[in-house]
C-alpha positions in Angstrom: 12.1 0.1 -12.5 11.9 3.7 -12.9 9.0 6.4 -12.9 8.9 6.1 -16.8 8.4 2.5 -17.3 5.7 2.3 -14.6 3.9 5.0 -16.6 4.8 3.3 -20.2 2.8 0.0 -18.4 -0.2 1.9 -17.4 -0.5 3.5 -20.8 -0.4 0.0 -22.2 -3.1 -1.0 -20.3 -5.1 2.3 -21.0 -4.8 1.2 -24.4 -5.2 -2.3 -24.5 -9.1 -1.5 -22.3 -9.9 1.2 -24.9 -9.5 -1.5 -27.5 -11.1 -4.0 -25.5 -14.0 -1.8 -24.9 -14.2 -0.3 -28.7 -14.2 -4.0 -30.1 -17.3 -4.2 -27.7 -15.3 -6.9 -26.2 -15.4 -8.6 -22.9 -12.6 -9.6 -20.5 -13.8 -13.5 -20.4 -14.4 -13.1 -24.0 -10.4 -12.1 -24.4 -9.3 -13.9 -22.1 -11.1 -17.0 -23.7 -9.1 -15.7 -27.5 -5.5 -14.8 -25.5 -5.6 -17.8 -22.9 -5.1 -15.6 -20.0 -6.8 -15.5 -17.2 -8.9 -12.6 -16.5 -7.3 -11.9 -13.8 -4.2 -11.2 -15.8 -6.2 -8.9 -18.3 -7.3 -7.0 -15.3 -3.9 -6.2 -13.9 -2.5 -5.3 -17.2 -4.9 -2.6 -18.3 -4.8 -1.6 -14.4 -1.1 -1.4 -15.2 -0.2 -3.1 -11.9 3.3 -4.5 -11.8 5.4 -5.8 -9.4 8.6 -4.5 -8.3 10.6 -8.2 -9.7 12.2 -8.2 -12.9 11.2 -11.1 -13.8 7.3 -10.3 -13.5 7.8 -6.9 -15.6 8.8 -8.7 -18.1 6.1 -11.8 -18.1 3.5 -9.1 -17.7 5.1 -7.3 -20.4 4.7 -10.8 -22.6 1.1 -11.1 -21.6 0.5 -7.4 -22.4 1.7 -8.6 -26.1 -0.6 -12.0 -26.1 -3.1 -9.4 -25.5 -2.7 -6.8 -27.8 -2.2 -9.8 -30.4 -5.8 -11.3 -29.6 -7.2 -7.3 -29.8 -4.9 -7.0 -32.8 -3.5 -4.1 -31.7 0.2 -2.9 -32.2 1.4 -1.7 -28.9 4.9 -0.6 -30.6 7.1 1.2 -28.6 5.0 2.0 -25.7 4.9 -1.9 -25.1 9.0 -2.3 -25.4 10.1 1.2 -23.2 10.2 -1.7 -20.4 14.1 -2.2 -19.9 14.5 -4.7 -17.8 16.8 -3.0 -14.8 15.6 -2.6 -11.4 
């Protein structure tokens, strides 16, 4: 994962918390719409990844499930991620 992805998460995340926080929106009240745990919200608009492949990518997918519940597109900011390590 380079410099640029880790940046494209975070501005994913920066998004996803100003839409959260626009809609007037809490994160148990998303979490309760999206199904994931608040936790999960938390580390995606913190933009915390781990170094794996395989978690880019689920946290990636969840980023999606949120936008969705937000009803946000994320377009290409959400899909920059491209899966090499």
């Amino acid at each position: 994962m380079n410099l640029a992805e880790i940046q494209s998460f975070r501005q994913v995340g920066r998004r996803l918390r100003n839409a959260r926080e626009a809609h007037g929106l809490t994160l148990p009240a998303v979490a309760s719409t999206c199904g994931l745990a608040i936790s999960e919200l938390v580390r995606i608009e913190n933009g915390q990844l781990l170094g794996f492949k395989q978690v880019a990518k689920n946290t990636l997918s969840n980023a999606e499930i949120y936008a969705k519940a937000l009803d946000v597109e994320l377009g290409n900011a959400g899909r920059q991620y491209s899966g090499n390590t």
